[in-house]
Structure formats: structure tokens, C-alpha cells
VOZA-718276 format. One record per atom (N, C-alpha, C, O): x, y, z. Coordinates in pm, whole numbers, padded with zeros to 5 digits, always signed. Atoms other than C-alpha are relative to their C-alpha. Last residue first. Layout:
REM VOZA-718276
XYZ;...
//
This chain:
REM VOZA-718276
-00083+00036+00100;+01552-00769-00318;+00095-00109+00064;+00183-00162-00004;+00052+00044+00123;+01246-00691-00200;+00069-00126-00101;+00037-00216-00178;+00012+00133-00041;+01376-00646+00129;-00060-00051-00113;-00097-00168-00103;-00123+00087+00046;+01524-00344-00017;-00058-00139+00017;-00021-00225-00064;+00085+00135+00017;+01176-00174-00018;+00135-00069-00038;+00150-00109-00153;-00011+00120+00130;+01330+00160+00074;-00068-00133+00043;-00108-00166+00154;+00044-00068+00177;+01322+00482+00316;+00015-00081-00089;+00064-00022-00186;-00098+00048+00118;+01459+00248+00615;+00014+00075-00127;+00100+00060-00214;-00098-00058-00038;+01257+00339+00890;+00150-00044-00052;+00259-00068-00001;+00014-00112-00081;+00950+00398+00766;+00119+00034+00031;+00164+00149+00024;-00022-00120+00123;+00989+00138+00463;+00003+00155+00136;+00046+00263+00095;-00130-00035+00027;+01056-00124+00797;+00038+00132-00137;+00144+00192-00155;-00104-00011-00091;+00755+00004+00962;+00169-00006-00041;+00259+00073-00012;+00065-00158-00014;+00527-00046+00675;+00150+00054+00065;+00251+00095+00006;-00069-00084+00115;+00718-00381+00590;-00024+00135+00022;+00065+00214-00010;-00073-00053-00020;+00557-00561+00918;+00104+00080-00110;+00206+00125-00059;+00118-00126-00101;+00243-00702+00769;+00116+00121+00057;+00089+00239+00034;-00051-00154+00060;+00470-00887+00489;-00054+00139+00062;-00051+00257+00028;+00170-00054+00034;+00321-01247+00550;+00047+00155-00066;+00019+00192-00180;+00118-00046-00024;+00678-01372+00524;-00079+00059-00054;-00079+00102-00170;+00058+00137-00048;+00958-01612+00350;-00119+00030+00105;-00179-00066+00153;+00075+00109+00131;+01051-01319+00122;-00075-00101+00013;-00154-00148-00068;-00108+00066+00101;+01137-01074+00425;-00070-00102-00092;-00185-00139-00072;+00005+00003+00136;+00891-00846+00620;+00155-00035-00010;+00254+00022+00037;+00039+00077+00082;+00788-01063+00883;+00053+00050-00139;+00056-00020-00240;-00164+00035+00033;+00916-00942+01257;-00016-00040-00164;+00092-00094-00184;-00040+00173+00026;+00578-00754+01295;+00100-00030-00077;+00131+00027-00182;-00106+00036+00002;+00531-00413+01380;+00042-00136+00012;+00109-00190+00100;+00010+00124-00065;+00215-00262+01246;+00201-00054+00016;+00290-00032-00066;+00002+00130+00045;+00293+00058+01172;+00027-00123+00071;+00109-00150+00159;-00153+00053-00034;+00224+00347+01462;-00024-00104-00178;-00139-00112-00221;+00041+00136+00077;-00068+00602+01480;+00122-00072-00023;+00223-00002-00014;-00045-00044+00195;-00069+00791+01768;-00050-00087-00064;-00136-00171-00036;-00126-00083+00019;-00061+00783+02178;+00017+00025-00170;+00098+00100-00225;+00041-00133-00091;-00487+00696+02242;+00176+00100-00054;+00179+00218-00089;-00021-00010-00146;-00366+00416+01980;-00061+00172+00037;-00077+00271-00035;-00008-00109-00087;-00427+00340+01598;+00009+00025+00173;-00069-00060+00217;+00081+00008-00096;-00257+00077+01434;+00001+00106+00073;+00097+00160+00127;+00000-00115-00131;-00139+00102+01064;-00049-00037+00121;-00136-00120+00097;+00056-00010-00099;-00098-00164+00776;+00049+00075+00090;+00170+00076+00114;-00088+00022-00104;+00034-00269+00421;-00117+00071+00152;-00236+00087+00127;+00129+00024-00126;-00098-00366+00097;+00100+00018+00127;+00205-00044+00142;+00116-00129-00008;+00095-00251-00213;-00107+00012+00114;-00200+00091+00130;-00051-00095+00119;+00399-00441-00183;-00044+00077-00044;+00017+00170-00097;-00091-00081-00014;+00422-00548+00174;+00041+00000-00123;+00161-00008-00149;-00048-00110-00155;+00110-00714+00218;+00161-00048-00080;+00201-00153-00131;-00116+00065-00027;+00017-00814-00255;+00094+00022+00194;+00208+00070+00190;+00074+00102-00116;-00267-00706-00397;+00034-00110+00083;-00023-00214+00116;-00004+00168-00050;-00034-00677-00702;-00088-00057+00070;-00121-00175+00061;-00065+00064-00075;-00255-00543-00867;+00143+00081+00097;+00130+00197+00135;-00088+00049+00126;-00463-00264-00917;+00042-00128+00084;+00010-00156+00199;+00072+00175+00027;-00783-00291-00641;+00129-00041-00109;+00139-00156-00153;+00119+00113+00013;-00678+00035-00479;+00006-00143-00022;+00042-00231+00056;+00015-00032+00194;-00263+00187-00565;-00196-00061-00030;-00232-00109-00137;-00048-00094+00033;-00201+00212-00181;-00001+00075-00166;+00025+00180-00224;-00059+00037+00132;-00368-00073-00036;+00010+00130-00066;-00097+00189-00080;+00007-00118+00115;-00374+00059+00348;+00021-00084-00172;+00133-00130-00193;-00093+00042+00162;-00527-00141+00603;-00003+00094-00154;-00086+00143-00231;+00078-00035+00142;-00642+00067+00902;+00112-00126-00092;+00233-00149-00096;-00080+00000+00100;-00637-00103+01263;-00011+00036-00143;-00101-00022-00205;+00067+00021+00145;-00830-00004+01545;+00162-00083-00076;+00272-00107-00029;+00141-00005-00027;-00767+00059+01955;-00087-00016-00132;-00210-00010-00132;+00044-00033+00103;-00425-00062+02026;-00185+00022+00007;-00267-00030+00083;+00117-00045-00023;-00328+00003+02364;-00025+00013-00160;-00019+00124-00212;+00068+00008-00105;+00058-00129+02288;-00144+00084-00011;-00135+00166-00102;-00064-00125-00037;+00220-00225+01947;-00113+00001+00147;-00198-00087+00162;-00136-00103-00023;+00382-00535+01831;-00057+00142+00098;+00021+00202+00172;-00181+00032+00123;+00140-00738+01606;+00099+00113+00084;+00159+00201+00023;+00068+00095+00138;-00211-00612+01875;+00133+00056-00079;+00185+00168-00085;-00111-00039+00109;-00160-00497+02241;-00011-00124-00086;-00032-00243-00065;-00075+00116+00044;-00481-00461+02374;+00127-00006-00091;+00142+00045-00202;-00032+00039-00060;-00642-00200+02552;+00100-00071-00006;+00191-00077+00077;-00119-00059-00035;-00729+00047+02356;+00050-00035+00088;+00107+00049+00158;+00037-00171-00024;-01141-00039+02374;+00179+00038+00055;+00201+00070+00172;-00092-00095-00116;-01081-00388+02447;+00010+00101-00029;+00092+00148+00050;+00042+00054-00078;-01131-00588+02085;+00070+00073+00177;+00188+00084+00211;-00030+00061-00124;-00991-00392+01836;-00080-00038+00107;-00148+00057+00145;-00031-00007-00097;-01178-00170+01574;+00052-00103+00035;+00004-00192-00034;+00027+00046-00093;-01146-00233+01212;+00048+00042+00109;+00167+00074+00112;+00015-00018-00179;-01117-00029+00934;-00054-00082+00088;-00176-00089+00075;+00119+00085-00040;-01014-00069+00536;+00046+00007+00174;+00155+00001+00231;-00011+00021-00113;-00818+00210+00327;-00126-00117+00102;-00248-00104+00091;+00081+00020-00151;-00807+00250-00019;+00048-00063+00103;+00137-00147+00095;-00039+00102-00025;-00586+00463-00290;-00090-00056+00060;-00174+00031+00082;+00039+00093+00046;-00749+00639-00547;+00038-00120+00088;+00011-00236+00057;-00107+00032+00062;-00557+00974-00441;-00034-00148-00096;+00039-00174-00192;+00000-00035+00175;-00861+01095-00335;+00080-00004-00068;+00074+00066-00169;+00020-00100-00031;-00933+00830-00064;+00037+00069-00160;+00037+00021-00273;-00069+00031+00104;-01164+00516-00090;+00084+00151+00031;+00012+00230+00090;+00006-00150+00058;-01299+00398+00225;+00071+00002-00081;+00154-00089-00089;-00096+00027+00115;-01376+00046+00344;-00056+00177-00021;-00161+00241-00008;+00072-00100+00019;-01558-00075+00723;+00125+00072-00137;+00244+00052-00116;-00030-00143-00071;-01462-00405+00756;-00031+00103-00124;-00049+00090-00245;+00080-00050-00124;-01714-00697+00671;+00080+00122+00064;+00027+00191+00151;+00141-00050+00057;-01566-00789+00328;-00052+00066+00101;-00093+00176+00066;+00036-00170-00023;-01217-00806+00501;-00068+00042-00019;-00075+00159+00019;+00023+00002-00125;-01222-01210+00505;+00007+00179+00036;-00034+00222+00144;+00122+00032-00063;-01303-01188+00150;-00037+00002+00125;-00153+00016+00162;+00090-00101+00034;-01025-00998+00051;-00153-00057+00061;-00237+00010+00121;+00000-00049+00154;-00814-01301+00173;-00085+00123+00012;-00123+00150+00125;+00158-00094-00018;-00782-01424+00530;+00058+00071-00127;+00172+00114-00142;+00064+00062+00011;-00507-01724+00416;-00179+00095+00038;-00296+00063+00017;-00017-00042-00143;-00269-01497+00245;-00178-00110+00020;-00263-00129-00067;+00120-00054-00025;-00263-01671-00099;+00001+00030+00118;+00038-00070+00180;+00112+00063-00025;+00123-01730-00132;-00092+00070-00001;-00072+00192-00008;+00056+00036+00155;+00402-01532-00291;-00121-00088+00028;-00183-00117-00074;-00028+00102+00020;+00583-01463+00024;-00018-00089-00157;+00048-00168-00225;-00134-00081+00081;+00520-01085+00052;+00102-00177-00036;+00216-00180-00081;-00095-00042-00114;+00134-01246+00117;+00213+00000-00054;+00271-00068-00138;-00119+00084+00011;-00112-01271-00172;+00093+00043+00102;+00108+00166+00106;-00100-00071-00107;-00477-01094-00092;+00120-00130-00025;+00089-00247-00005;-00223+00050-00041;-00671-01280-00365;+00032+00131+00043;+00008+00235-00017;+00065+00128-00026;-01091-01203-00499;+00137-00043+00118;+00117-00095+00227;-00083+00129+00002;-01081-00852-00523;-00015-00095+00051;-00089-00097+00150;-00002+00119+00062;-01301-00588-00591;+00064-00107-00052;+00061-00159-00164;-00108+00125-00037;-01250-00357-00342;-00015-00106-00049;+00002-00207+00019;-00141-00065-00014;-01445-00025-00377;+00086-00084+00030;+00178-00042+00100;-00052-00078+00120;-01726-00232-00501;+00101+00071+00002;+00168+00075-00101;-00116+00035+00108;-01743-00446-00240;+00082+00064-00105;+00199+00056-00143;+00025+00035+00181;-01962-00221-00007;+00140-00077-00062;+00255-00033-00051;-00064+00100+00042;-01865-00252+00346;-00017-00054-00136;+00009-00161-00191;+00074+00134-00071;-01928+00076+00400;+00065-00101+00036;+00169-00095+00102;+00081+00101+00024;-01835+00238+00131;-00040-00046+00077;-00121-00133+00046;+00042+00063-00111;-01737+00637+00175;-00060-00118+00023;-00165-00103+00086;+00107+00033-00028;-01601+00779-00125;-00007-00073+00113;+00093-00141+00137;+00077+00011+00150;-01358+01033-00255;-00101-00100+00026;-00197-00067-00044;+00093+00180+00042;-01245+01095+00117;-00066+00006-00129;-00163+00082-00135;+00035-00003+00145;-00979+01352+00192;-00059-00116-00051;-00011-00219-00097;-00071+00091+00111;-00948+01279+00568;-00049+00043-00150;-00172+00043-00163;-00162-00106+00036;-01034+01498+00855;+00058-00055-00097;+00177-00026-00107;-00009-00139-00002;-01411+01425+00890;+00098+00057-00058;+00099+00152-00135;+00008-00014+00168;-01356+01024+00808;+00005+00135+00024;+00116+00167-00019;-00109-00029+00050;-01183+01043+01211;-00029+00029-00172;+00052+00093-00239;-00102-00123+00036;-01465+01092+01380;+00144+00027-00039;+00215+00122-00005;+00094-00148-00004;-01733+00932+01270;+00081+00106+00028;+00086+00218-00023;+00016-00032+00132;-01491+00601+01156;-00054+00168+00012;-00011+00258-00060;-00154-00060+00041;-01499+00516+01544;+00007+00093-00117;-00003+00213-00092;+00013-00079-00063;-01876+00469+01497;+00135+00039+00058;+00141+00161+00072;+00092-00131+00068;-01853+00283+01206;-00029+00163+00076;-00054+00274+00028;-00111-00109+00105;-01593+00057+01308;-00089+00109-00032;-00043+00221-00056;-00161-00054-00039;-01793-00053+01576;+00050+00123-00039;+00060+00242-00007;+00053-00131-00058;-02106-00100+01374;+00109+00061+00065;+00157+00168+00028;+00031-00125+00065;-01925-00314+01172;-00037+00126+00061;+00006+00239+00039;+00094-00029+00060;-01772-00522+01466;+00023+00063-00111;+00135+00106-00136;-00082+00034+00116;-01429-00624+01652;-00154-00006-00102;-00163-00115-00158;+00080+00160-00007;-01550-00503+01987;+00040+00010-00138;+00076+00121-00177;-00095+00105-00027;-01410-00191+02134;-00036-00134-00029;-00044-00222+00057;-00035+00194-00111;-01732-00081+02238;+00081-00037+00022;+00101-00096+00129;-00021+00093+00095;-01735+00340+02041;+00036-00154+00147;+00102-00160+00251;+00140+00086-00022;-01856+00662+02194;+00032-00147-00104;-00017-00157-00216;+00117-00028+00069;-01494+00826+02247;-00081-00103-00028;-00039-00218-00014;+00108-00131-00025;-01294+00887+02548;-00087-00064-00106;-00192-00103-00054;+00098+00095-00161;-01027+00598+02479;-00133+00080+00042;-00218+00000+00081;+00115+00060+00104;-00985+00867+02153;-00071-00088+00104;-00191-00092+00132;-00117+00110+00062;-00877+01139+02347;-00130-00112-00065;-00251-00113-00082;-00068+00041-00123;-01100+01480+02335;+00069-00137-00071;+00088-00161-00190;+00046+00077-00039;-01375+01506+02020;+00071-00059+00191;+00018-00131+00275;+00101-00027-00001;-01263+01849+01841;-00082-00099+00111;-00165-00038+00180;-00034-00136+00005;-00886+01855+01892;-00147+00005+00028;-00168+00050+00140;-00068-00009-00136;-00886+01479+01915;-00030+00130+00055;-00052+00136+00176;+00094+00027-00070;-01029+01478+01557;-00016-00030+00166;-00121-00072+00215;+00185-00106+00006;-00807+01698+01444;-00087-00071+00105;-00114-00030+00218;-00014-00108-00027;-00502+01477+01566;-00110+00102+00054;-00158+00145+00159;+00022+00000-00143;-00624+01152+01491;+00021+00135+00096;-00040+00153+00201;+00163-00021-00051;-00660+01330+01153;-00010-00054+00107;-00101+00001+00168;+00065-00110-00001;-00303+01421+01121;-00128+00030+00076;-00166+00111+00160;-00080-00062-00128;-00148+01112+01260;-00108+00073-00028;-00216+00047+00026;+00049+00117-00114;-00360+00912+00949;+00009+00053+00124;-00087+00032+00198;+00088-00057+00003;-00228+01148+00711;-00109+00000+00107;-00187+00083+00155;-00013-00166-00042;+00121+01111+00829;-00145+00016-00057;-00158+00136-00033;-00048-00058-00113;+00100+00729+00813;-00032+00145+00059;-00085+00173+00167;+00108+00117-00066;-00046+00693+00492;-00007+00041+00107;-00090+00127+00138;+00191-00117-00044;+00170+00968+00361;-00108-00045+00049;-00203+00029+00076;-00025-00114-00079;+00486+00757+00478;-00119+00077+00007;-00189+00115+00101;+00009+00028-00115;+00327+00472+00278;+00067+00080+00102;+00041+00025+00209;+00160-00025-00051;+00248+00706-00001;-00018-00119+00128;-00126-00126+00186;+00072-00148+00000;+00616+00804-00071;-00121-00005+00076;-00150+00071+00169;-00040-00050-00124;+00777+00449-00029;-00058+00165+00039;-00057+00214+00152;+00091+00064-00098;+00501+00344-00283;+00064+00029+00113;-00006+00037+00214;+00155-00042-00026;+00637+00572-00534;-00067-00084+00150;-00135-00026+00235;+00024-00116-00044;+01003+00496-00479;-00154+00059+00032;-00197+00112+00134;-00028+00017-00125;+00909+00126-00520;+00048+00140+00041;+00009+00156+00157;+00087+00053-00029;+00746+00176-00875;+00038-00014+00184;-00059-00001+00259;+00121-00097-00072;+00996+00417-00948;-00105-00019+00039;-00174+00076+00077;-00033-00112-00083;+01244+00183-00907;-00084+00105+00034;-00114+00153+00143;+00021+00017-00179;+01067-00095-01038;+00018+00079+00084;-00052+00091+00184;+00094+00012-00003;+01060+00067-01390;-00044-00041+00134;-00133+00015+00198;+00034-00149-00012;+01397+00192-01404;-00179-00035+00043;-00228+00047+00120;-00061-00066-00119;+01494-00164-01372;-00073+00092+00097;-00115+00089+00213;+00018+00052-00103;+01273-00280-01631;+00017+00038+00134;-00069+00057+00220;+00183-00045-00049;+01346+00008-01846;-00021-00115+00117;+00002-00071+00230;-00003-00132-00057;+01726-00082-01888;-00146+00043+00064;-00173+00066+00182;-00103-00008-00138;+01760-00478-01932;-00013+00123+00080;-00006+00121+00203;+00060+00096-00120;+01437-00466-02182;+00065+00003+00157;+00011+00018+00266;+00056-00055-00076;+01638-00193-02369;-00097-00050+00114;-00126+00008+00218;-00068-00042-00056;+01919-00381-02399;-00129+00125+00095;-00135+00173+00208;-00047+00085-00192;+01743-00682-02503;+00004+00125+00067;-00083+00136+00154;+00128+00019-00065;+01549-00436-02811;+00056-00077+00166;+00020-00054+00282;+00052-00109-00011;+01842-00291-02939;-00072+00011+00149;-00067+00074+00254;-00084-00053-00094;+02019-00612-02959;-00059+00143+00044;-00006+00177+00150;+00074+00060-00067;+01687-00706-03174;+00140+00030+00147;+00102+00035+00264;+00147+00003-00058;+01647-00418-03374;+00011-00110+00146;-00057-00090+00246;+00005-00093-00087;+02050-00459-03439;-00101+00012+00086;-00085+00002+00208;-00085-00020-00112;+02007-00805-03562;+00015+00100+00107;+00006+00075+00227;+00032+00082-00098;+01747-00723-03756;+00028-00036+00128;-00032-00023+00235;+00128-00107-00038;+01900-00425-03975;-00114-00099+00162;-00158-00049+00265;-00013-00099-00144;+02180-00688-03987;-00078+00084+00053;-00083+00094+00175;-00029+00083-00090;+01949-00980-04144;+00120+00140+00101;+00106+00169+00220;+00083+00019-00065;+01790-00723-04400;+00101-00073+00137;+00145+00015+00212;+00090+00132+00032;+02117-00633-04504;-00083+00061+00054;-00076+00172+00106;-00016+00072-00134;+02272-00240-04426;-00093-00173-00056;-00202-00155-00109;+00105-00044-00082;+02325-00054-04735;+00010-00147+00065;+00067-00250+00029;+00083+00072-00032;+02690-00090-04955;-00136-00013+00088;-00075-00080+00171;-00028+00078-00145;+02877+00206-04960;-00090-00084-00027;-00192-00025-00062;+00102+00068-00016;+02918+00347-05332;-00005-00089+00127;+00060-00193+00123;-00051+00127-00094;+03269+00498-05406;-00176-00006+00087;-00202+00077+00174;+00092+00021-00105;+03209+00775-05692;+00015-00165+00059;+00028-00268-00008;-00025+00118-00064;+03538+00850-05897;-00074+00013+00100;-00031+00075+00197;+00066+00004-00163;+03514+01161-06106;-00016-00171+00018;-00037-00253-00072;+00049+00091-00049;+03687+01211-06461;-00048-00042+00172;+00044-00062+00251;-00072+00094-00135;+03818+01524-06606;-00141-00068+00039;-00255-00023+00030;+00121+00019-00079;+03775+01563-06966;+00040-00049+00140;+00108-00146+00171;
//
């Protein structure tokens, strides 16, 4: 009779089956995270360029149809109505999913935090009164004219004549200038980012636009 010799491996404990799960689990914590900022800060270097370039565009058009902007029927006075009548001809050329006003509802936040980690001290509340659009990407945009009708140089740039604030993802968080909140100024010559010396850890973060412009990255993050 021939005889057979079966060799029986032992199965894994509970306590290693555990172990692994949980080395598993660090490693993947260490990996996704990463990956997770990255495309979180690739993405936003994307749509603050398209901010910019959408922004050019329609000063553009609406130039095309209306003459320069110093030209057009608006005070220069740091108003609603102001903005509103600026607003006439530039919402035309923009992909607008809605048009608020100064409605809240497309901005329902309480905290604006600055790239510092503080409460910026003009919060969402102190923007209630500019003029707020949503576009169809979900992001929004908020408008104020300048004081001086393109006169004044405002954070860096010359004959400013508005400023848009861009939050780039809406009301998600962070709600955060220079991580999802950042800023444009329009002029008779273009649209520029605000240029203020600030984005690093120990600033407001108004100036980040500018440096993702001409940097392609959010290093200062890091």
C-alpha cells in the first residue's frame, strides 16, 4: 500500500490577520493623504488660472460691444448699485448659473479664515453687501467697484476699477484666502491678481493668486 504524507500549514491567528489590517491601514493613510492634497492643489491651480482667463475674456467681449471700461455708465464709488451697474456688462459674457445680488444664499458662510489660520477680520459678513454670482462650475464670485472710477491703485496694481473675489469650490470649506478664496482686479488694461507681498503661513493670503500664476503650484503651502 503506498502511503501519502500531507503537510498541513497552519492559518494565519486572529492577532496576525490584525496586525496586518492595521499596517495595511497606516500605510495606506501615509499614501492617499498625500495623493489627496495633490490633486486637491492641482485642481485649484487649474481654476485659478481659469478665473483669471475667464475674467480677461469677458472684459474683452464686453469692451468689444460697450468701448473701454473708464467709458462705462458706472460712479466708481464702493456701492451696490455700483457694482450692479458695472456687473451689466460684464455678467453677459460669463457662464452664470445664478445671479444673486447680494442674496446670502449663494454664500452661506459665517468665517472667511486667512492663509494664516486666523478669522480674517472682514469675514463673509463684511461681503454681504457685494454684488455675488454663482458660475456653472459651482464656483462663486463676489463684486465690488473701487472708489475713483479706475483711478486708484488698490494691493499692488494701477487704475483699478473693481475687484472680483473668487471662492473656487463655493461655500465648501475651507473658506480659507489662498486656499480656496483668492482675488482679481479689474483695470481699463486687463484683469491682473491682486498683488500683495502675503502669501506665506504668517499671511492674509490675498496675494497667492499671483504667486499660483506665476509659479503653477501652492508650494507655499508647504
Amino acid at each position: 500500500m503506498v502511503k501519502f504524507a500531507f503537510k498541513f500549514k497552519n492559518a494565519f491567528t486572529l492577532a496576525e490577520v490584525l496586525i496586518t489590517l492595521v499596517i495595511i491601514g497606516v500605510v495606506a493613510a501615509l499614501t492617499i493623504s498625500p495623493l489627496i492634497n495633490t490633486y486637491v492643489e492641482s485642481s485649484t491651480v487649474s481654476k485659478v488660472k481659469k478665473g483669471l482667463s475667464i475674467l480677461g475674456q469677458a472684459k474683452k467681449l464686453a469692451e468689444v460691444k460697450n468701448g473701454s471700461i473708464d467709458g462705462w455708465d458706472f460712479d466708481g464709488v464702493m456701492t451696490t448699485d455700483d457694482s450692479e451697474k458695472f456687473l451689466r456688462y460684464i455678467l453677459p459674457h460669463l457662464s452664470i448659473a445664478k445671479d444673486c445680488g447680494t442674496n446670502a444664499d449663494c454664500y452661506p458662510v459665517t468665517d472667511v479664515y486667512r492663509l494664516d489660520g486666523n478669522i480674517h477680520e472682514y469675514g463673509a459678513s463684511h461681503y454681504s453687501s457685494f454684488n455675488k454670482f454663482v458660475l456653472a462650475d459651482g464656483s462663486v464670485m463676489f463684486f465690488t467697484t473701487y472708489p475713483g472710477k479706475c483711478s486708484a491703485t488698490e494691493r499692488g496694481v494701477e487704475k483699478s476699477c473693481g475687484v472680483f473675489y473668487y471662492d473656487v469650490n463655493g461655500s465648501k470649506s475651507p473658506n480659507a484666502i489662498g486656499r480656496d478664496i483668492f482675488a482679481y482686479i479689474i483695470t481699463p488694461d486687463g484683469v491682473y491678481p491682486v498683488l500683495s507681498n502675503d502669501c506665506n503661513k504668517n499671511g492674509e493670503g490675498w496675494g497667492c493668486a499671483a504667486y499660483i500664476i506665476k509659479n503653477n503650484n501652492m508650494n507655499y503651502l508647504h
